[in-house]
CHARMM internal coordinates of N, CA and C (Angstrom, degrees):
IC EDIT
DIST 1 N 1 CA 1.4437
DIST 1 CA 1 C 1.5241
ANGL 1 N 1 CA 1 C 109.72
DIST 1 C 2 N 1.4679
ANGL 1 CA 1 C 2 N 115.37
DIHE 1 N 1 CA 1 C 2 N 157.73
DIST 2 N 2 CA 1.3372
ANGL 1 C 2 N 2 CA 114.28
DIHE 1 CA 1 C 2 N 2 CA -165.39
DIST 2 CA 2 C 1.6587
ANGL 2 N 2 CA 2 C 94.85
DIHE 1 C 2 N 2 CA 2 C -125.59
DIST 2 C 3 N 1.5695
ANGL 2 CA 2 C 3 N 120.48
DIHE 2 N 2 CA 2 C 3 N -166.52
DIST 3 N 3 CA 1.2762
ANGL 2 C 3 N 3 CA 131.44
DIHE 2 CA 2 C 3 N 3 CA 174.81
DIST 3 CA 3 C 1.3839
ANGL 3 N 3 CA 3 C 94.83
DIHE 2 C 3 N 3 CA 3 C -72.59
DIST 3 C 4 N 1.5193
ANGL 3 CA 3 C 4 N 119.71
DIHE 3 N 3 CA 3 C 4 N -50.82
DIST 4 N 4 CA 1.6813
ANGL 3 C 4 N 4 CA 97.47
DIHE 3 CA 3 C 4 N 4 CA -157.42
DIST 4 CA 4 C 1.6075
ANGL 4 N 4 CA 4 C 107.61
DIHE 3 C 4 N 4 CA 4 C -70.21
DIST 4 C 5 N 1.0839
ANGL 4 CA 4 C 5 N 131.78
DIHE 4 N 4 CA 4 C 5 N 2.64
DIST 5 N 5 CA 1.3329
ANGL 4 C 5 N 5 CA 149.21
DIHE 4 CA 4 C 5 N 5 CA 179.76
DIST 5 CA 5 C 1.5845
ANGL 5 N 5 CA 5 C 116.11
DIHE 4 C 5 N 5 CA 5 C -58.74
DIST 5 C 6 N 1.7683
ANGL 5 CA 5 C 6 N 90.80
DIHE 5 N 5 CA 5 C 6 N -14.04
DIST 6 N 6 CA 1.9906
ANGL 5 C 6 N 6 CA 106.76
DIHE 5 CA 5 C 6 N 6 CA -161.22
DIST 6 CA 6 C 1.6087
ANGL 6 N 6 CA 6 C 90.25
DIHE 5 C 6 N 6 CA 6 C -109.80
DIST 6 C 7 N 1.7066
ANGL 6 CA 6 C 7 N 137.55
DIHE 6 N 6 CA 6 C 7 N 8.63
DIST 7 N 7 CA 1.1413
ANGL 6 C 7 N 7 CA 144.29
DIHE 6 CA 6 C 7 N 7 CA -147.92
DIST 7 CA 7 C 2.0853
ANGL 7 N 7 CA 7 C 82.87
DIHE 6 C 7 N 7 CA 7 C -89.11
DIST 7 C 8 N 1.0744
ANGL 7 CA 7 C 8 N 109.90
DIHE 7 N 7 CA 7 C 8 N 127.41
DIST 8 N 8 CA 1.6515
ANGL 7 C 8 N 8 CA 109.58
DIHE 7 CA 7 C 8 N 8 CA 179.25
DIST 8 CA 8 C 1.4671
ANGL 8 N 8 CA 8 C 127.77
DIHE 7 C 8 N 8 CA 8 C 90.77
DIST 8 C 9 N 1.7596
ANGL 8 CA 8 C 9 N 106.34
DIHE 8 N 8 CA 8 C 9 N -19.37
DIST 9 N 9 CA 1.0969
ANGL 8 C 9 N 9 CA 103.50
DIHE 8 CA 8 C 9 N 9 CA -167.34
DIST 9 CA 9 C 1.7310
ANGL 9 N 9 CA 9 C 102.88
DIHE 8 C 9 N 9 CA 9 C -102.00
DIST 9 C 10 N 1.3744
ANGL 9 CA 9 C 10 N 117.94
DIHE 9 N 9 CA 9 C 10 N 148.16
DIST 10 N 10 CA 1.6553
ANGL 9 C 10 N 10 CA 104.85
DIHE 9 CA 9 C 10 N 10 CA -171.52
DIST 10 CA 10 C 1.8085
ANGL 10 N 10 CA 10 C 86.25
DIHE 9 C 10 N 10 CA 10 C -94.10
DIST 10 C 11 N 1.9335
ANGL 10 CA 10 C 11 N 92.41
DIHE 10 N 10 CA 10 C 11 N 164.40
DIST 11 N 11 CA 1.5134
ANGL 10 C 11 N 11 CA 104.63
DIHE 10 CA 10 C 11 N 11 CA 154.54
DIST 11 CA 11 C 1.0357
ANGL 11 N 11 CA 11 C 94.29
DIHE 10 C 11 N 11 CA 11 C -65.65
DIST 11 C 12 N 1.0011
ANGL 11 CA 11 C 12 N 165.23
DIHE 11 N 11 CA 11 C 12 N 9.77
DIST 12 N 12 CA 2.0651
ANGL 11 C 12 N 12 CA 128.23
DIHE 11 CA 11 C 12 N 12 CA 156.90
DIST 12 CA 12 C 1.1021
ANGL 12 N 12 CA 12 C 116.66
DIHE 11 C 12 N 12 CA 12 C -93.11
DIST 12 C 13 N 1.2805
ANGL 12 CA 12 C 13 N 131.63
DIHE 12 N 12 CA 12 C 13 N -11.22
DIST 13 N 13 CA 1.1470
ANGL 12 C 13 N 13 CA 155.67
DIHE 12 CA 12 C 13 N 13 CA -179.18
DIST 13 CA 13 C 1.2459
ANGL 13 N 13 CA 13 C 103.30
DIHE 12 C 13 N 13 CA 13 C -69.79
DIST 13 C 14 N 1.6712
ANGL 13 CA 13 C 14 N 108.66
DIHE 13 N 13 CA 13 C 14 N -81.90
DIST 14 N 14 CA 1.8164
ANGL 13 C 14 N 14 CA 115.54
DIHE 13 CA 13 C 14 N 14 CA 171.61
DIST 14 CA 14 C 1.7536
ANGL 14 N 14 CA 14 C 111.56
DIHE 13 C 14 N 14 CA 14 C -48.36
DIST 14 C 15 N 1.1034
ANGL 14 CA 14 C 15 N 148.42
DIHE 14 N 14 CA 14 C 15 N -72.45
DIST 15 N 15 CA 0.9390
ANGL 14 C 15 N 15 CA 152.29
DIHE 14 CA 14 C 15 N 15 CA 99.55
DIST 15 CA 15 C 1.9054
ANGL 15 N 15 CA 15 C 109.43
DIHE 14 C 15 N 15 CA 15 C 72.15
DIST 15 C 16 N 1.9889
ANGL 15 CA 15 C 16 N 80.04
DIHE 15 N 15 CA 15 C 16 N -85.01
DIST 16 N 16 CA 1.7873
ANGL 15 C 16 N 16 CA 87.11
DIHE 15 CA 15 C 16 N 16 CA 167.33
DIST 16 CA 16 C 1.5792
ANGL 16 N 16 CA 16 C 112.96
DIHE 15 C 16 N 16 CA 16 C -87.13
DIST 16 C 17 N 1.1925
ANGL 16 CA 16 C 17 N 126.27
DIHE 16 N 16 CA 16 C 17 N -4.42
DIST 17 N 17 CA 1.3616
ANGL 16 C 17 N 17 CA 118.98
DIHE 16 CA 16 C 17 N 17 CA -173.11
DIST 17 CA 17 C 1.4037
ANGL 17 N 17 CA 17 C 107.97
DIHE 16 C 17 N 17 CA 17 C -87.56
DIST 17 C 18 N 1.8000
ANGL 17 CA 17 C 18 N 109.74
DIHE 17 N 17 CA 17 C 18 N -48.28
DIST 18 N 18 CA 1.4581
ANGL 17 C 18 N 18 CA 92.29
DIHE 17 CA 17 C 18 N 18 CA 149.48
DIST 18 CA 18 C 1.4017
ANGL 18 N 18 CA 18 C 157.43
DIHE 17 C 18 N 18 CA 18 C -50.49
DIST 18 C 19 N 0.8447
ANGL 18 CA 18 C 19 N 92.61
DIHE 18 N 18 CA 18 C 19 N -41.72
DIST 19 N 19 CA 1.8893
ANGL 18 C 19 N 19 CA 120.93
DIHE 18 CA 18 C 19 N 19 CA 170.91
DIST 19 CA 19 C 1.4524
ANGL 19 N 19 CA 19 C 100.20
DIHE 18 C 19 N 19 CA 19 C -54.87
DIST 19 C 20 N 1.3532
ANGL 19 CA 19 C 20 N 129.02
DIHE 19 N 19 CA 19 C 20 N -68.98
DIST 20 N 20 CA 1.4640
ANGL 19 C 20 N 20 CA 111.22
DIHE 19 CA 19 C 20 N 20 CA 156.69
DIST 20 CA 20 C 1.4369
ANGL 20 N 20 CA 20 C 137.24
DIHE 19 C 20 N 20 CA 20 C -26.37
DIST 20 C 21 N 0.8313
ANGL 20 CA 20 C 21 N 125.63
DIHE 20 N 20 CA 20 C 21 N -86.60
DIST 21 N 21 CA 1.5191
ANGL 20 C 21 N 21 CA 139.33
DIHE 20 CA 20 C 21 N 21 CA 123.47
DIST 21 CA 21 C 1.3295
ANGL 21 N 21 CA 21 C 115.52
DIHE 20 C 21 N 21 CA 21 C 23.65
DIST 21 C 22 N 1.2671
ANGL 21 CA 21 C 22 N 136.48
DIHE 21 N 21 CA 21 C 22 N -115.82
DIST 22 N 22 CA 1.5235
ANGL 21 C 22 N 22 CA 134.31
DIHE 21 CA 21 C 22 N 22 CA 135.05
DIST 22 CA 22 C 1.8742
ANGL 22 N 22 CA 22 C 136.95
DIHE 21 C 22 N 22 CA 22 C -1.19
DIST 22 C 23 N 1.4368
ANGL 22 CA 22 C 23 N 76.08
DIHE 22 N 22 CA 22 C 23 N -72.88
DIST 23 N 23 CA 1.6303
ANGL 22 C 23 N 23 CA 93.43
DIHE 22 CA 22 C 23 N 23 CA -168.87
DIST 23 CA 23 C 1.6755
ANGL 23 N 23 CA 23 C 93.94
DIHE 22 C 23 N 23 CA 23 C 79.44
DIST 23 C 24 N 1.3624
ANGL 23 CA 23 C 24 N 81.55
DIHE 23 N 23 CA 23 C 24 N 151.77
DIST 24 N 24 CA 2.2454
ANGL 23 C 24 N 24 CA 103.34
DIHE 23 CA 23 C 24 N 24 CA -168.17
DIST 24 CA 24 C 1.7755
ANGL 24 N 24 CA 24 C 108.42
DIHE 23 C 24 N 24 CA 24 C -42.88
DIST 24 C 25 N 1.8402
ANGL 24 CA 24 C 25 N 104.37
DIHE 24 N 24 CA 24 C 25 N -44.51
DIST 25 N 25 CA 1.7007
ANGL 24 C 25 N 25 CA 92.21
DIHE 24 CA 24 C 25 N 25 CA 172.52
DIST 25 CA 25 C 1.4373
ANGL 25 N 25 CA 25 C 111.31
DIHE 24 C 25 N 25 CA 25 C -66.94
DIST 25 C 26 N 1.4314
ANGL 25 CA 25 C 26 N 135.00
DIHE 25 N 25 CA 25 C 26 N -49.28
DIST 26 N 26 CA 1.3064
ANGL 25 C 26 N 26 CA 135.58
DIHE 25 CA 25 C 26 N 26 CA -160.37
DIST 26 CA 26 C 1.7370
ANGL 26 N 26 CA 26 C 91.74
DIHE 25 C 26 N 26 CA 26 C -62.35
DIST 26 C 27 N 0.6653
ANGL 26 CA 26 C 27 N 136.81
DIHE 26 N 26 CA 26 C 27 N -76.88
DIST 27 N 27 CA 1.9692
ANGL 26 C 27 N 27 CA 138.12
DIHE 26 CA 26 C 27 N 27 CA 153.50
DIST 27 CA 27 C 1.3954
ANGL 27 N 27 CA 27 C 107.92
DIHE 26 C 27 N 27 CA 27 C 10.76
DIST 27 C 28 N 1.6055
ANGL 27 CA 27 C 28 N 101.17
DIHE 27 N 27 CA 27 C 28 N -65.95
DIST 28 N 28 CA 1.9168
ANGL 27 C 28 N 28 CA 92.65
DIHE 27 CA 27 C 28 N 28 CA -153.02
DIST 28 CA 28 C 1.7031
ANGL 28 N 28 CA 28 C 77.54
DIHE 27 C 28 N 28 CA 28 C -99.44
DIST 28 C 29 N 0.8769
ANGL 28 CA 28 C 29 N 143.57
DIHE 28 N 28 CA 28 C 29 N 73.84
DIST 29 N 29 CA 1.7095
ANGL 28 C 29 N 29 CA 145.30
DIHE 28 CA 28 C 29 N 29 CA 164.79
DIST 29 CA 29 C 1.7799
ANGL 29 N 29 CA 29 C 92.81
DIHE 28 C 29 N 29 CA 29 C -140.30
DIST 29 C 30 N 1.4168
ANGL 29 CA 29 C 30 N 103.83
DIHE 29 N 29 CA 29 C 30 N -68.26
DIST 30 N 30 CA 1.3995
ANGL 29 C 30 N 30 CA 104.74
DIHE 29 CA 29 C 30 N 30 CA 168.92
DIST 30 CA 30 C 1.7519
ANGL 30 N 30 CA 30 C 124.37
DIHE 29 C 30 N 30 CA 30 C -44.61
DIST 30 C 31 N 1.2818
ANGL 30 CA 30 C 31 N 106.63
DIHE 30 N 30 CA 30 C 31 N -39.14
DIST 31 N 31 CA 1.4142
ANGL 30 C 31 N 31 CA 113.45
DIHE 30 CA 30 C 31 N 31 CA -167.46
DIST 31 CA 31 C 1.7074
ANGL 31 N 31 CA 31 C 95.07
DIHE 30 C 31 N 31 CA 31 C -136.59
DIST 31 C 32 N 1.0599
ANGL 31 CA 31 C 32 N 108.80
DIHE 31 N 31 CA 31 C 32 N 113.13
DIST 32 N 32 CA 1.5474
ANGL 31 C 32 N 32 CA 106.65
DIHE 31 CA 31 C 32 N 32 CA 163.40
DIST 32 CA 32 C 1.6463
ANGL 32 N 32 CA 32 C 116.37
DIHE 31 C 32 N 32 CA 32 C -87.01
DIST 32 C 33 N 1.1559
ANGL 32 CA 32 C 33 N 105.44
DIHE 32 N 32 CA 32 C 33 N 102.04
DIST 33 N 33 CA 1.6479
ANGL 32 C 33 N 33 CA 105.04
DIHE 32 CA 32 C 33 N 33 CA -175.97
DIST 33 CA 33 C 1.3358
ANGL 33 N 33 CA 33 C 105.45
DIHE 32 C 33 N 33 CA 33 C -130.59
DIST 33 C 34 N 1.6349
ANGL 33 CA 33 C 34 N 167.18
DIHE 33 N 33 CA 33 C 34 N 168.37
DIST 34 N 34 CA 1.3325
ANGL 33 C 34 N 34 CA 151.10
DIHE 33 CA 33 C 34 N 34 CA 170.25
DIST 34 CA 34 C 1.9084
ANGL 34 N 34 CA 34 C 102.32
DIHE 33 C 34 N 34 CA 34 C -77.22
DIST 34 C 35 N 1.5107
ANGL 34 CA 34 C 35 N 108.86
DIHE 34 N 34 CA 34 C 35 N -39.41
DIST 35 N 35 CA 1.5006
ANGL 34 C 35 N 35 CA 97.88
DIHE 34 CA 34 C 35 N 35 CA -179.48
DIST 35 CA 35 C 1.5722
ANGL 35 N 35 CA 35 C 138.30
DIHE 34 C 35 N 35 CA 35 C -48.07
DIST 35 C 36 N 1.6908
ANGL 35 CA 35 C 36 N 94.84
DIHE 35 N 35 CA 35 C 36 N -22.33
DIST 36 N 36 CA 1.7198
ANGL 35 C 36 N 36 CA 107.34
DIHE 35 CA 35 C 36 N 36 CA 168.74
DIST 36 CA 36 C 1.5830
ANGL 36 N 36 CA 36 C 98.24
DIHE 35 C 36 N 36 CA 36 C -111.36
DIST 36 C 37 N 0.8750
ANGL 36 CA 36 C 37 N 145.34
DIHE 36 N 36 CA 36 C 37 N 15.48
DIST 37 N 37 CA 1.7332
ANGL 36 C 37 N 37 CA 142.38
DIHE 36 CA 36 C 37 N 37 CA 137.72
DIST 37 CA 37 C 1.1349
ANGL 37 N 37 CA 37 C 129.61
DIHE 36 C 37 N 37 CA 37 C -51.75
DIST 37 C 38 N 1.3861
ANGL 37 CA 37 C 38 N 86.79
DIHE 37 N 37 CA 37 C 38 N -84.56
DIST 38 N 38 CA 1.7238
ANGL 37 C 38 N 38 CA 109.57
DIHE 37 CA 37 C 38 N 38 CA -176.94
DIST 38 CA 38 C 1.9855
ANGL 38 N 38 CA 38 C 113.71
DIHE 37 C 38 N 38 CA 38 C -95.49
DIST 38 C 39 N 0.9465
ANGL 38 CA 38 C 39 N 95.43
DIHE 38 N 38 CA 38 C 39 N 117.16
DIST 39 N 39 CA 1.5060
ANGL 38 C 39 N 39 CA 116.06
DIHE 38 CA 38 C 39 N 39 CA 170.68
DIST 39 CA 39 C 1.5090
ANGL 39 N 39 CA 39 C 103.41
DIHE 38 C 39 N 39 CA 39 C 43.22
DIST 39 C 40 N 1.2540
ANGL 39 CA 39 C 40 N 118.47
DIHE 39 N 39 CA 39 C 40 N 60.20
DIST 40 N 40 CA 1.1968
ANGL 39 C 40 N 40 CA 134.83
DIHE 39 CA 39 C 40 N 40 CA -176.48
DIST 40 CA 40 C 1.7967
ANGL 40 N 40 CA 40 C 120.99
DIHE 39 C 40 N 40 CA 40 C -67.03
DIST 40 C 41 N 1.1693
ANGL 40 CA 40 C 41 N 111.31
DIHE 40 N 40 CA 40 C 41 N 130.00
DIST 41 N 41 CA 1.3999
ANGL 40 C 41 N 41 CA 99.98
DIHE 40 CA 40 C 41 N 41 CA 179.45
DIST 41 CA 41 C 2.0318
ANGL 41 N 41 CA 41 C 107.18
DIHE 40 C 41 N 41 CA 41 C -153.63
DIST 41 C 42 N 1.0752
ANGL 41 CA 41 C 42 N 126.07
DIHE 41 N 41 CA 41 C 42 N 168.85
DIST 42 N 42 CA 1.4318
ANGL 41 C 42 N 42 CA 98.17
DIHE 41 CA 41 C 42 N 42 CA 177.15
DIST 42 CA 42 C 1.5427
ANGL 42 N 42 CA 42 C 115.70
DIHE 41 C 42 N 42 CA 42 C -86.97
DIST 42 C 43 N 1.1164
ANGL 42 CA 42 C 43 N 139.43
DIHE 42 N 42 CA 42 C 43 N 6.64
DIST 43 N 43 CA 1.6030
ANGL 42 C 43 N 43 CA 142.89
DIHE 42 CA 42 C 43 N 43 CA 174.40
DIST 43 CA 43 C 1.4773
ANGL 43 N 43 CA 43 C 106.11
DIHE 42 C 43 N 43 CA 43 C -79.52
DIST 43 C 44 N 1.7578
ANGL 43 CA 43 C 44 N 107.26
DIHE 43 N 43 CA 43 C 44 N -36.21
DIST 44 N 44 CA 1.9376
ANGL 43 C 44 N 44 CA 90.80
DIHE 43 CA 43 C 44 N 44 CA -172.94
DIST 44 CA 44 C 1.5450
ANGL 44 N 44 CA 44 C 76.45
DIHE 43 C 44 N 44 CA 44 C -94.66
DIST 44 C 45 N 1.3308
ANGL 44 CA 44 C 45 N 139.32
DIHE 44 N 44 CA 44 C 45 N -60.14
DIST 45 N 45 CA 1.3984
ANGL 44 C 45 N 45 CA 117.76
DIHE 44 CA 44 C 45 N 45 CA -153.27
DIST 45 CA 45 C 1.7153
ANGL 45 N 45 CA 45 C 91.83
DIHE 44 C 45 N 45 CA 45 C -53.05
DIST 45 C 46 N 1.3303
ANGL 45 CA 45 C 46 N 161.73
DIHE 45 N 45 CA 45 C 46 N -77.82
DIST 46 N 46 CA 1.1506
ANGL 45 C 46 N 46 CA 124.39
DIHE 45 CA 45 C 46 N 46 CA -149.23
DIST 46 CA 46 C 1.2075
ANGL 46 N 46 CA 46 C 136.14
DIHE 45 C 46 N 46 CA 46 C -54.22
DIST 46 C 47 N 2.1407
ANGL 46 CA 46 C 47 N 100.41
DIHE 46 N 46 CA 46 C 47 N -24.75
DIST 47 N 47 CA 1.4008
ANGL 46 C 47 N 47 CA 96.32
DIHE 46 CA 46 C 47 N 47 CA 173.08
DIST 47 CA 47 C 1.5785
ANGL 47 N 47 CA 47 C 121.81
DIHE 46 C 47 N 47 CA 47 C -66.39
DIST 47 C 48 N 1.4032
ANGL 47 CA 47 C 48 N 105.30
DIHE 47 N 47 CA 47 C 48 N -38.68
DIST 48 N 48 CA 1.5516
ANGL 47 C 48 N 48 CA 87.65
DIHE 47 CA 47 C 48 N 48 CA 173.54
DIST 48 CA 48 C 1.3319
ANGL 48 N 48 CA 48 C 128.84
DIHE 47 C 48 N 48 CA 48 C -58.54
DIST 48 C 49 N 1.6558
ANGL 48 CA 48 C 49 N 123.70
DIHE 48 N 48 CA 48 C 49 N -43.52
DIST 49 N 49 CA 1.4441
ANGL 48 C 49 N 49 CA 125.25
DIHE 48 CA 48 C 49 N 49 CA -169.96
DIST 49 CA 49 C 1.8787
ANGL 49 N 49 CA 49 C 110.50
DIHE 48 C 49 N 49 CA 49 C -61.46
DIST 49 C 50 N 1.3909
ANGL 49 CA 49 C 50 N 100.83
DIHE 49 N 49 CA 49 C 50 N -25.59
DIST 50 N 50 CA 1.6389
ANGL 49 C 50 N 50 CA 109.16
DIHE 49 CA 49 C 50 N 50 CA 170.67
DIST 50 CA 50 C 1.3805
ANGL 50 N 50 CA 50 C 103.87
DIHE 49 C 50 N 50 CA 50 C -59.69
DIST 50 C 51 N 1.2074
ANGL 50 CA 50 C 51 N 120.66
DIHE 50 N 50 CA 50 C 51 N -37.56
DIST 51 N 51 CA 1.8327
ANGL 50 C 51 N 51 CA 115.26
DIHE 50 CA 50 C 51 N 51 CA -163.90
DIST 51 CA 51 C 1.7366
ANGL 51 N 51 CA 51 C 80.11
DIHE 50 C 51 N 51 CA 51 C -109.94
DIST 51 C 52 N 1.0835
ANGL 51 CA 51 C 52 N 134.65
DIHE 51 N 51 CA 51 C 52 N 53.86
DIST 52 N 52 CA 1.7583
ANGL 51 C 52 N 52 CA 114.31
DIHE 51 CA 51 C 52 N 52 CA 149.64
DIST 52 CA 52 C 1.1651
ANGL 52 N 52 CA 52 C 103.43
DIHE 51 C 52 N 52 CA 52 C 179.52
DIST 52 C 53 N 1.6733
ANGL 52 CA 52 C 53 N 129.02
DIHE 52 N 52 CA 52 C 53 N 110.98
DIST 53 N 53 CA 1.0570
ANGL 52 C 53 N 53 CA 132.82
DIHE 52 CA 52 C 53 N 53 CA -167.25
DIST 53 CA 53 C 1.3085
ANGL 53 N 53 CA 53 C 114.55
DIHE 52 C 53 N 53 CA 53 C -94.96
DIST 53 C 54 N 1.7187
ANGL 53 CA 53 C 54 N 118.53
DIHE 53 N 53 CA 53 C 54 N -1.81
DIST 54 N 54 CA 1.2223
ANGL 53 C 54 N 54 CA 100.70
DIHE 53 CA 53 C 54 N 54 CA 161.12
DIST 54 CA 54 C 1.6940
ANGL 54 N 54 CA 54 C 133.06
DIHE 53 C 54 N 54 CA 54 C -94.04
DIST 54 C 55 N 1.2979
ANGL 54 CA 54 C 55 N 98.41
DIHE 54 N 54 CA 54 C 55 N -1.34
DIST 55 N 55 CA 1.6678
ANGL 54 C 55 N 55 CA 124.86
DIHE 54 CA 54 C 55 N 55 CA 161.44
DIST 55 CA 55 C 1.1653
ANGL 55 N 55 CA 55 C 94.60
DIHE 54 C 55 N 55 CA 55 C -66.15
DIST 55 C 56 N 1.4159
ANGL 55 CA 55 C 56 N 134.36
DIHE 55 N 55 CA 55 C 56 N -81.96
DIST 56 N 56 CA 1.5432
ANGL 55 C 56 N 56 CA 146.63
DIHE 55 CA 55 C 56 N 56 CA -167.00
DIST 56 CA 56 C 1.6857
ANGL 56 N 56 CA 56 C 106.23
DIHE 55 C 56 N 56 CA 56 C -23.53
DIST 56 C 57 N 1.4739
ANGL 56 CA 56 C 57 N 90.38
DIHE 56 N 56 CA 56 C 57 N -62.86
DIST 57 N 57 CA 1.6637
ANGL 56 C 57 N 57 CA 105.37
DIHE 56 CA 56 C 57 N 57 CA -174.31
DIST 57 CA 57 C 1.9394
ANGL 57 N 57 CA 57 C 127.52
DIHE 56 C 57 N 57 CA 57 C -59.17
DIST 57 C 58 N 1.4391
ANGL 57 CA 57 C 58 N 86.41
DIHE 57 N 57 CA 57 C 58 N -20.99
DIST 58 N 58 CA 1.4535
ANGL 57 C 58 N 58 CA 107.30
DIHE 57 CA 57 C 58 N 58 CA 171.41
DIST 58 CA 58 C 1.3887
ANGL 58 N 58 CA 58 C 112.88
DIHE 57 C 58 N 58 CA 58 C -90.58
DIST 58 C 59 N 1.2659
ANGL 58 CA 58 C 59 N 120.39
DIHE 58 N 58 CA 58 C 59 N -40.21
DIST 59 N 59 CA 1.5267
ANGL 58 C 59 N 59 CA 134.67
DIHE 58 CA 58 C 59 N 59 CA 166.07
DIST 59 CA 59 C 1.6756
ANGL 59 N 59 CA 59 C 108.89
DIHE 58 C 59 N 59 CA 59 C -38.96
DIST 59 C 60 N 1.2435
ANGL 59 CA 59 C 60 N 89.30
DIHE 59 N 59 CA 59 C 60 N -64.46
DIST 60 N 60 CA 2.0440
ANGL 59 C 60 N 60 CA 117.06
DIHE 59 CA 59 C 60 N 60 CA -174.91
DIST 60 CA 60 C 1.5888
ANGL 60 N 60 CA 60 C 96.80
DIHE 59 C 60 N 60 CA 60 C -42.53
DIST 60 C 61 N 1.2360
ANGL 60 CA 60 C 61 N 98.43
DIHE 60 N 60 CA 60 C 61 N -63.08
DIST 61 N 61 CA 1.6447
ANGL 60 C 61 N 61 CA 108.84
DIHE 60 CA 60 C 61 N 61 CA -164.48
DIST 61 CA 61 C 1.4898
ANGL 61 N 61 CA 61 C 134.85
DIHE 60 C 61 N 61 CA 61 C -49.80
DIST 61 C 62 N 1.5451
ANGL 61 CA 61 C 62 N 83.23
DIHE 61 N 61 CA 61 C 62 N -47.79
DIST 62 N 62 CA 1.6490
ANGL 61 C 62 N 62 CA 115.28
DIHE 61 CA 61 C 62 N 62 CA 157.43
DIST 62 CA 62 C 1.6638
ANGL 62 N 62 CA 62 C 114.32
DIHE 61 C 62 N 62 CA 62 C -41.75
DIST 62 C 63 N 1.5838
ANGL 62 CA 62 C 63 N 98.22
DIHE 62 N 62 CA 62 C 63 N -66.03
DIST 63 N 63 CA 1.3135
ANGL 62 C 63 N 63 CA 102.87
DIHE 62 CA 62 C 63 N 63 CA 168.02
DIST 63 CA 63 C 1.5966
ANGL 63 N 63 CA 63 C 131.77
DIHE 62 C 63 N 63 CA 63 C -49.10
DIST 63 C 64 N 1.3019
ANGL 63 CA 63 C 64 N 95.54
DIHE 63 N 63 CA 63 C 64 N -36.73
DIST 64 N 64 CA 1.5084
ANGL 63 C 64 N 64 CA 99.17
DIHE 63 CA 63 C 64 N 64 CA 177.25
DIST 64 CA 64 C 1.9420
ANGL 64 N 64 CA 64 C 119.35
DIHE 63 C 64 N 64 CA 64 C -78.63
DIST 64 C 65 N 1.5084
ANGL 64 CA 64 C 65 N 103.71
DIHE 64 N 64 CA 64 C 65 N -33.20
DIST 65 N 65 CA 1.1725
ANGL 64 C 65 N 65 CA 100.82
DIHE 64 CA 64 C 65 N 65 CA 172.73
DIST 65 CA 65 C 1.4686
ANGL 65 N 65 CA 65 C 113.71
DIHE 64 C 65 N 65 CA 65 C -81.75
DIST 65 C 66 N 1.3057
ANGL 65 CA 65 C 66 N 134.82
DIHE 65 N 65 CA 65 C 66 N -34.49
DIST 66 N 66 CA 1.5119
ANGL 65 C 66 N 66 CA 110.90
DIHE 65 CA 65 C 66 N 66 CA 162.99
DIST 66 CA 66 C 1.1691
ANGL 66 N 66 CA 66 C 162.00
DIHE 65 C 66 N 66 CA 66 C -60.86
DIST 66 C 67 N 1.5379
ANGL 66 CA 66 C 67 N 123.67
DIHE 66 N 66 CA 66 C 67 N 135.70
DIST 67 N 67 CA 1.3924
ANGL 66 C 67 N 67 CA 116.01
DIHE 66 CA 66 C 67 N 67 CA -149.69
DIST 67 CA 67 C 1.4590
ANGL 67 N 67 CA 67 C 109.31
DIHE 66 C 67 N 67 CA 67 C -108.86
DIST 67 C 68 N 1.5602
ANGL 67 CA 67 C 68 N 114.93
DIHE 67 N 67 CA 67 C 68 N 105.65
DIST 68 N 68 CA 1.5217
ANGL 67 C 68 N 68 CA 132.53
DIHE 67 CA 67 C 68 N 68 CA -148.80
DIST 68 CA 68 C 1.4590
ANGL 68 N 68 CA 68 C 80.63
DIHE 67 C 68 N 68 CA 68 C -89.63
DIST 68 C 69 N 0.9871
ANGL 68 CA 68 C 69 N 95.96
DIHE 68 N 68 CA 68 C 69 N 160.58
DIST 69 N 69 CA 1.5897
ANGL 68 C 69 N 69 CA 123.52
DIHE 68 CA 68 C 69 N 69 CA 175.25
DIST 69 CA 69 C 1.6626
ANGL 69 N 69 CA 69 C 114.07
DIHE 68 C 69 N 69 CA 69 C -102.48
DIST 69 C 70 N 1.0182
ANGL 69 CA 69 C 70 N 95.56
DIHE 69 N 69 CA 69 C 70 N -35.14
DIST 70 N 70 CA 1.8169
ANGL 69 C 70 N 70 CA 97.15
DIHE 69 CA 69 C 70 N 70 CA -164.52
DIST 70 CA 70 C 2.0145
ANGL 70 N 70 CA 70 C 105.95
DIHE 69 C 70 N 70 CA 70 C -91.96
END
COOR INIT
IC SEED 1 N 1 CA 1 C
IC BUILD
């Protein structure tokens, strides 16, 4: 899968699909960022990934390389 692959889909979407997926530790192991650390929830993690595109881009990627089951 590529970037344009993310064309339709919102960050809240990826976001909660990961978070499922994972859950907030499996998240901040993959991605060390404080928004899946500390008091993690998806309202501040989106606000941050909105203000930092190199979180975002790591976020995205994640999303794109995992292989969901459901």
């Amino acid at each position: 899968m590529s970037q344009q692959d993310l064309n339709g889909i919102t960050l809240e979407a990826i976001v909660t699909r990961l978070q499922a997926h994972y859950g907030w530790d499996g998240l901040a192991k993959h991605i060390d960022i404080n928004c899946f650390i500390s008091d993690p929830s998806i309202k501040s993690s989106l606000k941050f990934l909105r203000k930092t595109p190199w979180a975002r881009s790591k976020v995205e990627q994640l999303y794109l390389d995992t292989q969901f089951t459901d």
